[in-house]
C-alpha positions in Angstrom: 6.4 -43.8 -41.9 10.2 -44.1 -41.7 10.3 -45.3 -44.8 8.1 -42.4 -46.7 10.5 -39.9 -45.3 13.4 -41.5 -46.6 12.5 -40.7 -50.2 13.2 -37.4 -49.3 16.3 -37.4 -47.2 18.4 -36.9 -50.1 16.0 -34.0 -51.4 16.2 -32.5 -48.0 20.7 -32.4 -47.7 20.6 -31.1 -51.3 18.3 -28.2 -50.2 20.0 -27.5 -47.3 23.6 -28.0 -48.6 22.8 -26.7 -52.6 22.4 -23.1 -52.1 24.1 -20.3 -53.3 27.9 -20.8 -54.8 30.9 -19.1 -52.7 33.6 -18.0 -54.4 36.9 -19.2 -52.8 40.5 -20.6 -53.7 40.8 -21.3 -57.1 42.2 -25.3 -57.0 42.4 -28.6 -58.7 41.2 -32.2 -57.8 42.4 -35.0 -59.9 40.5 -38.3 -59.2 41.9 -41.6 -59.5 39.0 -44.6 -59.0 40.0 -48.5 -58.6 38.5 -51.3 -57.9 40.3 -52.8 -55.1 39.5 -56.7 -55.4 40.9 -57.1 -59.2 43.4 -53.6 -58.6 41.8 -52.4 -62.2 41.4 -48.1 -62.4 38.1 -47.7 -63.1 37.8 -44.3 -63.3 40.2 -41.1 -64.0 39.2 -37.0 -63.7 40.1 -33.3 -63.4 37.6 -31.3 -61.6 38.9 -27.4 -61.7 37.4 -25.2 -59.4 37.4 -21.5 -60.8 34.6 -18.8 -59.6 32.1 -20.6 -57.8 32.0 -23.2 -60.4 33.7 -26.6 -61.2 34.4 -27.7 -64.6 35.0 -32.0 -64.4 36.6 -34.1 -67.0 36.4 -37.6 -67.3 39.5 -39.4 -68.8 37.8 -40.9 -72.3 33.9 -39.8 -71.5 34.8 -36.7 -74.5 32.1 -34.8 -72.3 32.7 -31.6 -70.0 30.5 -31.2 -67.0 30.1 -28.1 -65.2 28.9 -27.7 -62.5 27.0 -24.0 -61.8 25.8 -23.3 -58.2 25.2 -20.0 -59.2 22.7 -21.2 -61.9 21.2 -23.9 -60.2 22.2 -26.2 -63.0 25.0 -28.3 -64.4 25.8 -27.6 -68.6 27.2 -30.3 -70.1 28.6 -30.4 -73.5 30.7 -33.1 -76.1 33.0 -31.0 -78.1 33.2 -34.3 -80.9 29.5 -33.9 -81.1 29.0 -30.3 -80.7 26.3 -30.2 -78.6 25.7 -28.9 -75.0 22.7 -29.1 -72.7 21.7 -27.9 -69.3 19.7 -29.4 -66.6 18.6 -27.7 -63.3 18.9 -28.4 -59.9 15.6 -28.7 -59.9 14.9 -31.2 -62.6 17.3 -33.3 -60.6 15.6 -33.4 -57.5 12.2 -34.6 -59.1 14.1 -37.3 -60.7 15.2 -38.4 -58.2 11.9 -37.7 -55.8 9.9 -40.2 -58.5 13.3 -42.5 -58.4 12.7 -43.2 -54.9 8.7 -43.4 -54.9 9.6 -46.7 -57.4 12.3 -47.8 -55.1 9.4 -48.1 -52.1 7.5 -49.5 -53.9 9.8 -52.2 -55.1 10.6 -52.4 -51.7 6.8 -53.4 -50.3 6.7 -55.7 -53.4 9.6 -57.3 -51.6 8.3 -57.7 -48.7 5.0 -58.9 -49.8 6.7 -61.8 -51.1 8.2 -62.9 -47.7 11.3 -64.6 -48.4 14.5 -64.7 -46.6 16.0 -63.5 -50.0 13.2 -60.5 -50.9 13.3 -59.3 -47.4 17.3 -58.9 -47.2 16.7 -57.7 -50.5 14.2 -55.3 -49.0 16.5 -54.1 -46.1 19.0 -53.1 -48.4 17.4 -50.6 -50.3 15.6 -49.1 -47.6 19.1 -48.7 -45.7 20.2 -47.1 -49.4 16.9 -44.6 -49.0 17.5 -44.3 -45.3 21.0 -45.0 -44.2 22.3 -45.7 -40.8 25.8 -45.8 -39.6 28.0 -45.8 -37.0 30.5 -43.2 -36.9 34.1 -43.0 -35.7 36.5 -40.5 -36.0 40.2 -41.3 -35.1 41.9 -37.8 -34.6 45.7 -38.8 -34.8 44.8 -40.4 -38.9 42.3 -37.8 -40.0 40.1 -40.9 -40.7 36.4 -40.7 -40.7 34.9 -44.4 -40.4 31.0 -44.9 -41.3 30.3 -48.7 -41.3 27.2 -50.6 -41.1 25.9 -54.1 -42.5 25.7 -53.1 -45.9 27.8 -50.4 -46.7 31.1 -48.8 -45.3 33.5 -45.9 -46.0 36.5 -45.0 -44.5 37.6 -41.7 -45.4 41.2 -40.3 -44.9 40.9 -36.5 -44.6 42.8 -33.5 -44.8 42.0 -30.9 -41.8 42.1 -27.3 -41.2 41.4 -26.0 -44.6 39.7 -22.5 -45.2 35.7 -23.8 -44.4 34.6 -22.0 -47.4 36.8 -24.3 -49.1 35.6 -27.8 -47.5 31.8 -25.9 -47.8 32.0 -25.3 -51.4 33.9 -28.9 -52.3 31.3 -30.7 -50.4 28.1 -28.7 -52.1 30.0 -29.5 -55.5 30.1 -33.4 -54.3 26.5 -33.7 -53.1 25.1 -32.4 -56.2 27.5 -34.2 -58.7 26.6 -37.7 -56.6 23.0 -36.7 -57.4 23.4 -36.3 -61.0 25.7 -39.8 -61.5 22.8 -41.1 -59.8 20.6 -40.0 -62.4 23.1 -41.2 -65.2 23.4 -44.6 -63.7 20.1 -45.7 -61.6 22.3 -49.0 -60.8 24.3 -47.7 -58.4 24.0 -47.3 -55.0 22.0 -44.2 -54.0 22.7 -40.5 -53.3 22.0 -41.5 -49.9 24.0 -43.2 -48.2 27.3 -40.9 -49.4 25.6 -37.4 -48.5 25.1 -38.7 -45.4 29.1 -39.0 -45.2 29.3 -35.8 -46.7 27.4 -34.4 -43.8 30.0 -35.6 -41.7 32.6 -34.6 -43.6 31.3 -30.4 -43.6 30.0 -30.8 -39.7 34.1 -31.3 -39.1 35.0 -29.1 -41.6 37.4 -31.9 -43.5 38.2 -32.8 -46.9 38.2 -36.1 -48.3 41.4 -37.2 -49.7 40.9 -40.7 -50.1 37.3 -42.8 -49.8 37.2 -46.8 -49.6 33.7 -47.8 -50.3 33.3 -51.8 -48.9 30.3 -53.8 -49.4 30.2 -56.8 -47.8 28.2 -59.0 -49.7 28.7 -62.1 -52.3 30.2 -59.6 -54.9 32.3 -57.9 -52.3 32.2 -54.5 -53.7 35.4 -52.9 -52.6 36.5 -49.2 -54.8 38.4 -46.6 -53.4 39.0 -42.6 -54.9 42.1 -40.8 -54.6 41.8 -37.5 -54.8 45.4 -35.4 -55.0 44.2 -31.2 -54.6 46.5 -28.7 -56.5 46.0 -25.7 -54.7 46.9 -23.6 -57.6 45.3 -23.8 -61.2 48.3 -24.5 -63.8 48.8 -22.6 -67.0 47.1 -25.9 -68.5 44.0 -25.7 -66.0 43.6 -22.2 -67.6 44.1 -22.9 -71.0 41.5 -25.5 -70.6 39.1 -23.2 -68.8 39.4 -20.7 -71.6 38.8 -23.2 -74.3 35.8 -24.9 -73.0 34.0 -21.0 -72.2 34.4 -20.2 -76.0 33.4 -23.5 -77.4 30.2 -23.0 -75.1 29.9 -19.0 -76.8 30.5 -20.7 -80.6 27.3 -19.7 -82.9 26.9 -22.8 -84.3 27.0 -24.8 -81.2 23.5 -27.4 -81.2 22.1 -27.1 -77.8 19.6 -29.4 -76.8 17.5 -31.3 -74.0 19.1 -33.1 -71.8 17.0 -36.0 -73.0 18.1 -35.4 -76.6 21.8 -35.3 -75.7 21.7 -38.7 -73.0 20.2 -40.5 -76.5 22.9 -38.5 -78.8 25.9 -39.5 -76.2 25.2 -42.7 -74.2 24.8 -45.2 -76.7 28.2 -45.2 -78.1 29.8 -43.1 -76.1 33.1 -40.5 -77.4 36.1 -41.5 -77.6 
């Protein structure tokens, strides 16, 4: 029975935590990603956040995702393709709803077969579906510790920010981990990093910097550095501006979000 209810743990924190934009500061997260082990960046982004939505660049994707609370949808658009799409809040939740039903059954596959090897391989997923951890906050670093025997995060915070702030950055995070999950069934699941989330808004702190550790023969270890401008720049704006009337243009192809994944993924813009 655990197990059923897992597949819909991550439903659940969206529906709870996905509601209704607010409307505070106006700021800027740049994102720096690298893989610890080999010290290679493996990812680079601007997320502005400008009423109630967030508009996130990815350094070489050539795509703008925004992020739209208020709509109950992200639109995302390739200006070297022009085309743009939209898909719902809603669309993502079912995807990942029939995600998980495949995952458990995987996972009793697994187990059917009774190895050493299938059943580690089946505890693993169910922690990803259901995860546990053991929390620790240490007060004088801002650092929020979640470890367990598969995965850990240790997450350097920045306290006493306006709650509608942490609120609204945390929504934006638990929705955009849901859609890179649908982009990339590979990695590891919503799950587990709502669940830090949760954390994260029940103390009301932002993450500055997260170190993501798994512990086994790969040893997975990437950490995100986030650096918050608290005021949009005259570029922010500019950018802001440009991407609203590209969206407006006549001529722009909008399509499904099937249709664009098969327009963009393959090769990717430069």
């Amino acid at each position: 029975m655990a197990l059923k209810i897992a597949c819909l743990v991550c439903i659940n924190l969206l529906l709870i935590f996905g509601d209704s934009s607010v409307r505070g500061q106006d700021f800027t997260v740049i994102t720096e990603t690298e893989h610890v082990n080999s010290g290679k960046i493996v990812g680079r982004s601007r997320t502005i956040f400008h009423a109630g939505e967030a508009y996130d660049q990815v350094t070489g994707l050539g795509e703008i995702t925004i992020y739209q609370p208020g709509r109950q949808q992200f639109t995302i658009f390739s200006a070297a393709r022009n085309l743009a799409t939209t898909i719902s809040f809603n669309d993502i939740v079912a995807n990942q709803r029939e995600f998980d039903r495949q995952i458990l059954s995987h996972v009793e596959q697994l187990e059917r077969r009774g190895s050493r090897e299938t059943l580690q391989k089946a505890a693993e997923l169910k922690f990803q579906l259901l995860p546990e951890f053991q929390e620790n906050f240490d007060a004088k670093k801002n650092e929020l510790s979640m470890t367990s025997e598969y995965y850990s995060y240790v997450v350097k915070t920045e306290p006493n920010l306006q709650p509608q702030i942490v609120r609204s950055y945390l929504r934006y995070a638990d929705w955009t981990k849901q859609y890179n999950a649908l982009l990339d069934p590979a990695s590891i699941f919503p799950a587990p990093r709502l669940l830090v989330n949760q954390v994260l808004r029940k103390r009301g702190a932002m993450p500055l910097t997260v170190s993501l550790k798994h512990p086994g023969k790969n040893s997975l270890h990437l950490q995100s550095r986030h650096q918050i401008r608290w005021k949009l720049t005259d570029q922010d704006r500019a950018a802001i501006v440009f991407w609203q009337r590209f969206l407006a243009k006549p001529d722009l192809k909008w399509v499904t979000f099937q249709e664009f994944q098969a327009a963009v993924r393959p090769a990717g813009d430069e």
